[in-house]
N, C-alpha and C positions, 0 to 999 in steps of 0.2 A: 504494500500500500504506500502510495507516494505523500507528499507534503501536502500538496493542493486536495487531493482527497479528505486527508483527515482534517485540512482548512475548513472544506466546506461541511463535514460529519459535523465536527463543532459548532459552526456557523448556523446550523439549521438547527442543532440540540439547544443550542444558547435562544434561539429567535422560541422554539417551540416552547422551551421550560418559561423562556421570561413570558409569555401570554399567558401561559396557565396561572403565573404568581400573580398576575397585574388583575387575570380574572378571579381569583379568588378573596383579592383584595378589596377591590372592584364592589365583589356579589357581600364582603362583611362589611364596608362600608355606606354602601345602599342599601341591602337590605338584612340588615343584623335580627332584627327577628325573626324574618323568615329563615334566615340560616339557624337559628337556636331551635327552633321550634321546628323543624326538620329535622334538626340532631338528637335535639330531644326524645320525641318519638323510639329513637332506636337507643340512646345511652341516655337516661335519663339523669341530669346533672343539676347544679345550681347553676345561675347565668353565672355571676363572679367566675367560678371555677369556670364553667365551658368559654369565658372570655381568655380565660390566661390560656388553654389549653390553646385554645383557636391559637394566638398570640404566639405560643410558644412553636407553635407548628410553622406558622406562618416564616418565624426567624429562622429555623432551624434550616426550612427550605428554602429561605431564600442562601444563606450561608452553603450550603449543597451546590445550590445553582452556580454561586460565584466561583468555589472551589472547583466545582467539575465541568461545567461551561465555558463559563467567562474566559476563566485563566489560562485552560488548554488554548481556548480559541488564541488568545492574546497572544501567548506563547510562540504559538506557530504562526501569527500574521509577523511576529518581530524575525525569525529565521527563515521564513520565505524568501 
């Protein structure tokens, strides 16, 4: 596998994860109860608690994204 291959592997991994993060951000910002009370239903939680949890999810992946997206991508646009 060459450089420009795995340029563009990344390039598209970074484009698809960062929509997913920007949509789920998006969907707790607009609409936070309807995201609770969806979750609810299935893990029934206090809101406090399902806010940190959401929260903690939200950092964790984005942190994921930068570490295993971003950086490769970066990486390999700087040695190209």
């Amino acid at each position: 596998m060459d450089i420009a291959t795995l340029t563009d592997f990344f390039m598209w991994c970074s484009i698809i994860n960062g929509a997913l993060l920007l949509y789920t951000v998006a969907l707790f910002i607009l609409l936070p109860d309807r995201v609770y009370s969806i979750q609810n239903k299935l893990f029934p939680l206090e809101r406090e608690r399902f806010n940190a949890i959401y929260y903690a999810f939200m950092g964790g992946y984005k942190i994921l994204f930068l570490v295993f997206n971003v950086v490769p991508y970066i990486a390999l646009r700087i040695i190209a």
